[in-house]
C-alpha positions in Angstrom: 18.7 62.0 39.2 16.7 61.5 42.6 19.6 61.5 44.8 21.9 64.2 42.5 19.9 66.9 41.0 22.8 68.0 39.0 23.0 64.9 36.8 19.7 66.2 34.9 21.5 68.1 32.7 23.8 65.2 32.0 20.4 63.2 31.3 18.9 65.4 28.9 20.5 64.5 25.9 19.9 61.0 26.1 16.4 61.0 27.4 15.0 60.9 24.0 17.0 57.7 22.7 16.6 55.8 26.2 13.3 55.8 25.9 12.4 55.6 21.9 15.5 52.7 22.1 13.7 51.1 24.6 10.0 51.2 23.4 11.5 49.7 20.2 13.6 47.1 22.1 10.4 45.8 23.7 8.4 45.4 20.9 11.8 43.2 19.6 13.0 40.9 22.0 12.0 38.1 23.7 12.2 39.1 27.3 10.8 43.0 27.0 10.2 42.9 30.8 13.9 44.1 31.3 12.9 47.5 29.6 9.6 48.3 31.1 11.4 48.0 34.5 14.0 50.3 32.9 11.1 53.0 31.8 9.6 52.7 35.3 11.9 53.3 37.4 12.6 56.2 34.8 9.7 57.8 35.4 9.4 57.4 38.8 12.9 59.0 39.3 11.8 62.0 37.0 8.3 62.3 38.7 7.6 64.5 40.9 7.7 68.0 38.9 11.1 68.7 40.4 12.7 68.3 36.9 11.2 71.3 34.4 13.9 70.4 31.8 13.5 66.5 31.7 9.6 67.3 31.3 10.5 69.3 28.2 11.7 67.0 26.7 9.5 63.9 27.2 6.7 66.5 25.7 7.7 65.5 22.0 7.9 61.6 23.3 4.3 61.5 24.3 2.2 60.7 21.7 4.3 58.2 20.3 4.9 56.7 23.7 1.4 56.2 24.8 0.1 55.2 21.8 3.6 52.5 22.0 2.0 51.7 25.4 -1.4 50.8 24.9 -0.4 48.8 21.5 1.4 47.1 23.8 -1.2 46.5 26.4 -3.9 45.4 24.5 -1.6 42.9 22.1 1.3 41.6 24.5 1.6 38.9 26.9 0.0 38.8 30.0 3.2 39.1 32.3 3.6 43.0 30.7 0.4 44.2 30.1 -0.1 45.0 33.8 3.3 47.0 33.6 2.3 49.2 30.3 -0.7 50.4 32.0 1.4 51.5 35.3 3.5 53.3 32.8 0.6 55.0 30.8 -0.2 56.1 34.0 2.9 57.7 35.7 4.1 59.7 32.2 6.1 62.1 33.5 4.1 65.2 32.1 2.2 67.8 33.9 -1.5 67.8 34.0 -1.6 70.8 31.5 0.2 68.7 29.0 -1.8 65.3 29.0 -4.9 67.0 28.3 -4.9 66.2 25.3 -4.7 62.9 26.1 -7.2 62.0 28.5 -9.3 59.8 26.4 -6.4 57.5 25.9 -5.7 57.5 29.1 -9.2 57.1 30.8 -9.4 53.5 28.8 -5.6 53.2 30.8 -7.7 54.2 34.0 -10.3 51.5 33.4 -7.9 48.5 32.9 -5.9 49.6 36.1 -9.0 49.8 38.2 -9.4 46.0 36.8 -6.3 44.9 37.3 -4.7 42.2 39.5 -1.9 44.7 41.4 -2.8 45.8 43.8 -0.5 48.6 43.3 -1.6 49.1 39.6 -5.6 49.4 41.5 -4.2 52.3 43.6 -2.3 54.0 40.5 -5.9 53.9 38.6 -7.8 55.1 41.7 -5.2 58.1 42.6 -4.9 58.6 38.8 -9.0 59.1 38.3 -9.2 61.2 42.0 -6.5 63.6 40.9 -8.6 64.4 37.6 -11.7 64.6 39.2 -10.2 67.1 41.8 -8.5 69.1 39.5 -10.6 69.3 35.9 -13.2 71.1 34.8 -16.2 68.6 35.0 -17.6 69.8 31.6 -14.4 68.8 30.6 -13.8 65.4 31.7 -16.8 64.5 31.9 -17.6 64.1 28.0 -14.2 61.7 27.7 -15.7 59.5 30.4 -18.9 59.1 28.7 -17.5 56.0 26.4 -16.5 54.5 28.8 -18.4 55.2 31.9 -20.5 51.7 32.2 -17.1 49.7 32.6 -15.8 53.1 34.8 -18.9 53.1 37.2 -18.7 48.9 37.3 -15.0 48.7 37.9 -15.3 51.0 41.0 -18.3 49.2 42.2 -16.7 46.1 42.3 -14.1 47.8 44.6 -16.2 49.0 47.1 -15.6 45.9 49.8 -15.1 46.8 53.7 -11.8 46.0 55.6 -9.3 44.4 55.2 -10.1 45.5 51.0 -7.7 48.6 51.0 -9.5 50.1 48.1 -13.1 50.7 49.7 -12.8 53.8 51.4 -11.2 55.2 48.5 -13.5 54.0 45.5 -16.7 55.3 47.9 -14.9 58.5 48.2 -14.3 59.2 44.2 -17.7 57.9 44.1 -19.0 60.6 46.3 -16.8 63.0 44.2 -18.8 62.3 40.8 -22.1 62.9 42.7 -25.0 62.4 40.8 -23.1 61.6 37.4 -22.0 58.1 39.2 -25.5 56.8 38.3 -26.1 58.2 34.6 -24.4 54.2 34.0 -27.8 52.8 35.3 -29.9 53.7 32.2 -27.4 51.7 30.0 -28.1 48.3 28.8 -26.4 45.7 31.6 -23.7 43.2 30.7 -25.3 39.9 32.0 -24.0 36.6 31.7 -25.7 34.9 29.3 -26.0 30.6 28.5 -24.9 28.8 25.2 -28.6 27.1 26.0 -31.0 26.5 28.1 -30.1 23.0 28.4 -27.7 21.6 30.8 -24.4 19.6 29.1 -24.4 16.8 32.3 -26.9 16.2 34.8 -26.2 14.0 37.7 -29.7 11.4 38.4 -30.0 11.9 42.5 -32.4 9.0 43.6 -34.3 8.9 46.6 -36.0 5.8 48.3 -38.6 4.7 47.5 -38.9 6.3 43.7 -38.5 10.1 44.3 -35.5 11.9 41.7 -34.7 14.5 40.2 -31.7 15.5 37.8 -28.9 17.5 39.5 -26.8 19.7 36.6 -23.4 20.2 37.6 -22.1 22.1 34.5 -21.6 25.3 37.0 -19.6 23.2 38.9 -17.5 22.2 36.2 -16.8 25.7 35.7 -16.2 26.5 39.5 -13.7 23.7 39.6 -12.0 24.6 36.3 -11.7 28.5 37.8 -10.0 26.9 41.0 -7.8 24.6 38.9 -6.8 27.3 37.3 -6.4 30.2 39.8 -3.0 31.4 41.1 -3.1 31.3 45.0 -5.4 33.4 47.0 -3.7 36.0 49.3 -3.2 34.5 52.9 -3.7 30.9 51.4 -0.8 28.7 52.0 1.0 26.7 49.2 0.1 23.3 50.5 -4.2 24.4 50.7 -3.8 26.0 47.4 -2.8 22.4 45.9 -5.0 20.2 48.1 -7.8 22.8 46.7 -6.4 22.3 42.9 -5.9 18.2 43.7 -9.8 17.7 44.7 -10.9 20.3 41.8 -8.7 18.3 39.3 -10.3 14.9 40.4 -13.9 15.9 40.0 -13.3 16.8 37.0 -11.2 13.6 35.9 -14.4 11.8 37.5 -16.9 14.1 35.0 -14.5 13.3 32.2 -14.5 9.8 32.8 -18.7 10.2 32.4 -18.6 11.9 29.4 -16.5 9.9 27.3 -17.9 7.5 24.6 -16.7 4.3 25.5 -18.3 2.4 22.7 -14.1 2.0 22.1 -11.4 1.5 24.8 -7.9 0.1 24.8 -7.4 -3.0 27.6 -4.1 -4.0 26.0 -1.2 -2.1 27.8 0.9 -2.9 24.3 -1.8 -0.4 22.6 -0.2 0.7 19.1 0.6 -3.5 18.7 -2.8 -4.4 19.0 -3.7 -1.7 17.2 -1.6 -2.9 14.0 -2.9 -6.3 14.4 -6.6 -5.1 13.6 -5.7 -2.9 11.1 -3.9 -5.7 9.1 -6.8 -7.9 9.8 -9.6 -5.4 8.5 -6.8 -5.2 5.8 -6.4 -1.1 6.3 -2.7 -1.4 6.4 -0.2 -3.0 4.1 0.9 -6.7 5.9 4.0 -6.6 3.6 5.4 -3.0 5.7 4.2 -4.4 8.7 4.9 -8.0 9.2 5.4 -8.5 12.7 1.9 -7.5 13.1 0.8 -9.9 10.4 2.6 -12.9 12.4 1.4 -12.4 15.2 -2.4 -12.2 13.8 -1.5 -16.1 12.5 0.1 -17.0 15.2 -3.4 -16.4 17.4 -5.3 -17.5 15.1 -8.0 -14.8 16.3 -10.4 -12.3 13.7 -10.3 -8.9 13.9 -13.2 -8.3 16.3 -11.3 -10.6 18.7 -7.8 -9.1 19.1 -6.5 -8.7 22.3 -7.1 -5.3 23.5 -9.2 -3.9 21.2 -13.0 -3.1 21.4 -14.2 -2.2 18.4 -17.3 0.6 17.7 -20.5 -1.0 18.0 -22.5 -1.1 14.5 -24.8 1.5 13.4 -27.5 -0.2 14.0 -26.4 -1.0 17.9 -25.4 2.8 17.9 -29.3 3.6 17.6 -30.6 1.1 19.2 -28.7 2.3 22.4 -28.8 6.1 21.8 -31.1 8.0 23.4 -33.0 11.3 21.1 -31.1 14.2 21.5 -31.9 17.9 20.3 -29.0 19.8 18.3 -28.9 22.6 21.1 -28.1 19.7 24.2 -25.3 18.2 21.7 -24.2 21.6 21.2 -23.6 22.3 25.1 -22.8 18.6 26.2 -19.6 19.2 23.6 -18.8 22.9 24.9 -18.6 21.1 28.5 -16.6 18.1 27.3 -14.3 20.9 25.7 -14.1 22.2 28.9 -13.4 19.2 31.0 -10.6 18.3 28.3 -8.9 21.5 28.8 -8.4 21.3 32.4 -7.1 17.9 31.8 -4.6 19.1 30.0 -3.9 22.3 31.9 -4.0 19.6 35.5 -1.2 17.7 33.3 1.3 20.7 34.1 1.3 20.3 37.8 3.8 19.0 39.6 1.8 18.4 42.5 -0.3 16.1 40.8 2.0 13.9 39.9 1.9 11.8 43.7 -0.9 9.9 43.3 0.5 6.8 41.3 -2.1 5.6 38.2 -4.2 8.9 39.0 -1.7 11.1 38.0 -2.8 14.0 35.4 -0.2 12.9 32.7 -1.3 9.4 32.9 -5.0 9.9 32.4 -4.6 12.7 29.9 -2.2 10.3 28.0 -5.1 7.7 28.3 -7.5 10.1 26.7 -5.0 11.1 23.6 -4.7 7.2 22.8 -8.7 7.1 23.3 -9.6 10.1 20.8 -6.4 8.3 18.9 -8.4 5.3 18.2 -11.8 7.4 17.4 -10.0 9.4 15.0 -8.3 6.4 13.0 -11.1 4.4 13.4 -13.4 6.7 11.6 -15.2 5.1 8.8 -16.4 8.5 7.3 -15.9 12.2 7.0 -15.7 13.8 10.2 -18.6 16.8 9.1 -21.2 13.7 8.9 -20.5 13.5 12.9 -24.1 11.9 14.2 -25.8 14.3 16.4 -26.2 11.5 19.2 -22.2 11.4 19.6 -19.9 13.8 21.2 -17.7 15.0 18.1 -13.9 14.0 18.4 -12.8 17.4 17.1 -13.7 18.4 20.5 -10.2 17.1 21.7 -8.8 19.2 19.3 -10.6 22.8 19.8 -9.0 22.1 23.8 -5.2 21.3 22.9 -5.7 24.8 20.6 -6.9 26.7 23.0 -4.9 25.5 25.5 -1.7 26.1 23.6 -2.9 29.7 23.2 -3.2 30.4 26.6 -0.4 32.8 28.3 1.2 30.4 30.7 3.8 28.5 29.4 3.7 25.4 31.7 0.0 24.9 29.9 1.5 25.5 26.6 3.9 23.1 27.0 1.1 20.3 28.3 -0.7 20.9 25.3 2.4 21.3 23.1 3.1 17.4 24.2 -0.4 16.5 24.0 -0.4 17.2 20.8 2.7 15.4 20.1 1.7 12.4 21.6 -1.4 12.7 19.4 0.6 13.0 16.3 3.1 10.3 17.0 0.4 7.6 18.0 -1.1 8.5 14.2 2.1 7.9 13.0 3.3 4.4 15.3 -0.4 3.2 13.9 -0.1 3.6 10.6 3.2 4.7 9.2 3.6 8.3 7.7 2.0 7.6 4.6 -1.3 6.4 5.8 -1.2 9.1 8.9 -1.1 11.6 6.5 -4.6 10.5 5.1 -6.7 11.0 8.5 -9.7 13.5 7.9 -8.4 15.0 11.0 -5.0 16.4 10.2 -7.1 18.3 7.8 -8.9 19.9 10.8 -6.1 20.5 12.8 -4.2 21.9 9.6 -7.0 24.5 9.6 -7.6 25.1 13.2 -4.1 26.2 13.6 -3.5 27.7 10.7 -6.0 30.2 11.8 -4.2 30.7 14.9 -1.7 32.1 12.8 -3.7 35.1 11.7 -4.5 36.6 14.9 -3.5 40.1 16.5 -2.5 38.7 19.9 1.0 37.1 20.4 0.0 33.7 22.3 -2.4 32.3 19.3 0.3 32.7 17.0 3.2 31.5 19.0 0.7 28.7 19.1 0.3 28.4 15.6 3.3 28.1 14.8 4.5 25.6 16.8 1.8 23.5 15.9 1.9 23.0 12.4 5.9 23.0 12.8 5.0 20.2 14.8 2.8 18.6 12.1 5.9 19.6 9.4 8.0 17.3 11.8 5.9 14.4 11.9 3.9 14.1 9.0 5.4 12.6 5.4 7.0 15.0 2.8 4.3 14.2 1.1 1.5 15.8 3.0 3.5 18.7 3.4 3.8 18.7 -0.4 -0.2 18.4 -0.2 -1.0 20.9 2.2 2.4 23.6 1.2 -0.2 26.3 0.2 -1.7 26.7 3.4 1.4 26.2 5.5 3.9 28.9 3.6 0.7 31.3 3.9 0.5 31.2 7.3 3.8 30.9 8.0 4.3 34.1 5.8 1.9 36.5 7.3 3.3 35.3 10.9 6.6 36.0 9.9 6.2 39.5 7.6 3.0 41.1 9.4 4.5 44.2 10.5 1.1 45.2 12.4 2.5 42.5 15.4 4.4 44.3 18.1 5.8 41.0 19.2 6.2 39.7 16.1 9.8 38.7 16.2 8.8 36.2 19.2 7.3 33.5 16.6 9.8 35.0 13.6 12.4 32.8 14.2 10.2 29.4 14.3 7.9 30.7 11.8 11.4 31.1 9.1 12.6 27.7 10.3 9.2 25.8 9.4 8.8 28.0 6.1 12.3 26.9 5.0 11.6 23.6 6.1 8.5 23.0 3.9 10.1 25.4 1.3 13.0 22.3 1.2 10.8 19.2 1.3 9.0 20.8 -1.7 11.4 21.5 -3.5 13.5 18.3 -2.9 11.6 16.4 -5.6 13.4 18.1 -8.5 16.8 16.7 -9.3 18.6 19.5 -10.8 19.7 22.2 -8.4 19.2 24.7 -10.8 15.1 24.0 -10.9 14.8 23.4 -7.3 15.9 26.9 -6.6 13.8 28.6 -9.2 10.8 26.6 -7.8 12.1 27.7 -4.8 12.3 31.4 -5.3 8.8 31.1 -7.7 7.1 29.3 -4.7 7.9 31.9 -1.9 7.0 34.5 -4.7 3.9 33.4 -5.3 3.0 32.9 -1.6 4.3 36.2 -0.3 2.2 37.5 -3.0 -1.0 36.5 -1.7 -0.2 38.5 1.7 -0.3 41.4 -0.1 
């Protein structure tokens, strides 16, 4: 249409079903990026105000399509959210017809303004310019008001001197508002705030000849973790970016290393056989299904607390003997830094670069942490709830692999996705499938991501579901049989909520594990005939409760 005006005619009649197809289409498939780029170079082809007929017809398209847009913006993956807003933003529609619109559109404005393109920033700064310039100020004016503190900040944060390309023009729309670009002022501020007032690790700096003092380092944690997990700084060469991210990733191995109970450690490089030789011993597993570990228990002629290898917990009485009085509130943050620091273990595991520096590499100390919280979580005694307050609590391994494996990026997805794996199969190699399925925390994990299943954005639930399809995988038909209420529920509302705009991403695994743990349940009736109507009366029932 650009470069032959004549073919507008020719596009008219299909302008309507390009882009309703399309909007559809993205909501559908896997890969949507294909038809944003479609509907942007669309617009910008049409843009312009050269083409009085194609703006007719996109007139009728425009509620539908921005609404399409932001749904799409606020509940889609990272990689297109950036590109719905750039299309919110370059509707092809005169001025007189978006008017309607503008308080839609202003949010649009926002998000652009805080965006990472730079040519999304310029969009939202044009965009806001050409309003101000152009609309009555006692008509805009009320439609900025909700959103006027986040406005006001967003420009702020753009006003930076050269080389910034956005300064000059963020002081000039500035100027433009006049005195209105201060009414934000009188509004409450966003401030960071702290989990407590205590620090989660200190570092003990000692002087000669007695003078210390107690260092915290929990904000360098969090510096580090940023710069692990940054992409690369314009005008910052590959090889920096990666030295940076090596040194951030080992002071926060080194913090990990710190934090970690040791009261329980592996020495034995054959871990899962040593393992089996002091649960026969303590007589937790059956010697008959495992007697390979029984022989070789006689054959040393050692007890349990002797086995090669293994360390076991030190007694309760040790425990207090040794702990030192800790409030509620510093157990609390100690565990919301270890969650941290186990996080960017796993999210360190995904890069290639880290992978040269032979027994320090990122897979090989996150896989030495999975077999550590292995043997705290089969070694457990109790309940997890009755957790001591003196003790970091295990389940802090498990909130990082979830929120890991909710993150956007699907190189960390997949370190957590193996993580997790690893996890599982080392419950498994331990004690069989049977006894595996009895650990307090599969129960936890089992709830943990079956919440993930019922949230709005795409990435928890794509998360979700491949975690408990992985615990479908490796667990016995039996505790899928235990826990099949929970599962088909949240494998139900993943796979039938119609609110999801993405929701055929996760559909396919999400019928896979249902039919899965449909067929193991089902597999302990004989005749065909009952299996299917407890079939049928079991994915009744369940699809049911979603509505």
């Amino acid at each position: 249409v650009t470069l032959f005006a004549e073919n507008e005619t020719v596009l008219r009649p299909y302008l309507n079903k390009i882009v309703s197809t399309a909007m559809k289409l993205i909501k559908e498939v896997k890969h949507p990026t294909n038809y944003l780029s479609l509907l942007r170079f669309l617009f910008r082809s049409i843009g312009g105000g050269k083409f009085e007929l194609l703006y007719k017809e996109f007139l009728p398209l425009l509620p539908e399509l921005l609404q399409g847009l932001m749904h799409i913006q606020a509940r889609g993956p990272q990689a297109i959210r950036e590109i719905s807003i750039e299309l919110c933003l370059t509707v092809p529609a005169r001025l007189s017809s978006l008017l309607q619109f503008i308080p839609l559109l202003v949010q649009a404005v926002v998000l652009a303004l805080k965006a990472k393109d730079e040519q999304v920033i310029k969009l939202g700064l044009r965009t806001l310019e050409f309003w101000v310039d152009n609309l009555n100020p006692e008509y805009l004016y009320p439609h900025m008001c909700t959103v006027l503190s986040n406005l006001m900040r967003a420009l702020c944060a753009l006003l930076r001197p050269h080389p910034s390309p956005f300064g000059l023009t963020a002081l000039s729309v500035l100027g433009k508002l006049g005195g209105r670009n201060r009414r934000f002022l009188i509004e409450a501020f966003e401030v960071d705030n702290e989990l407590s007032s205590e620090q989660g690790l200190l570092l003990m700096m000692k002087f000669a000849p007695k003078n210390s003092f107690q260092l915290p380092i929990d904000k360098l944690i969090e510096y580090a973790g940023k710069i692990l997990c940054r992409a690369a700084p314009a005008g910052v060469s590959a090889e920096e970016e990666n030295n940076a991210k090596k040194h951030a990733y080992l002071f926060l191995r080194t913090c990990t290393m710190v934090m970690v109970d040791r009261s329980i450690y592996v020495s034995d490089p054959d871990f899962v056989k040593s393992l089996r030789r002091f649960y026969c011993e303590e007589g937790k597993l059956d010697k008959k299904k495992h007697p390979a570990a029984n022989g070789e228990e006689k054959a040393s002629g050692t007890s349990s607390q002797e086995v090669k290898g293994i360390k076991p917990c030190m007694s309760a009485q040790n425990r207090e003997e040794s702990a030192v009085v800790q409030s509620r509130s510093f157990n609390f943050i100690k565990e919301h830094v270890f969650q941290q620091l186990c996080k960017h273990v796993i999210i360190a595991s995904s890069y290639k670069h880290l992978e040269e520096d032979g027994d320090t590499t990122a897979k090989k100390f996150l896989h030495s942490i999975i077999q550590h919280f292995a043997l705290l979580f089969v070694f457990a005694q109790k309940n997890l709830k009755e957790t001591e307050v003196s003790q970091l609590d295990a389940r802090v391994f498990l909130d990082a692999i979830v929120e890991v494996m909710c993150q956007e990026k699907r190189e960390w997805f997949e370190a957590a996705k193996a993580a997790l794996d690893s996890l599982l199969k080392l419950f498994v190699e331990i004690l069989g499938k049977e006894k595996a399925g009895e650990l307090p925390v599969l129960n936890e994990l089992l709830s943990k991501l079956s919440h993930c299943c019922y949230q709005d954005m795409w990435e928890p639930r794509h998360a979700g579901c491949m975690g408990l399809a992985a615990l479908c995988d490796q667990m016995s038909p039996k505790w899928v049989r235990t826990n099949q209420g929970e599962l088909i529920r949240a494998f139900m509302f993943t796979f039938r909520d119609s609110h999801s705009e993405f929701a055929a991403m996760t559909a396919a695994q999400a019928n896979k594990s249902l039919d899965k743990v449909v067929g193991i349940s089902c597999a302990q009736y004989k005749d065909e005939t009952d299996a299917k109507g407890a079939a049928t009366q079991l994915a009744g029932a369940q699809a049911g409760m979603q509505v």
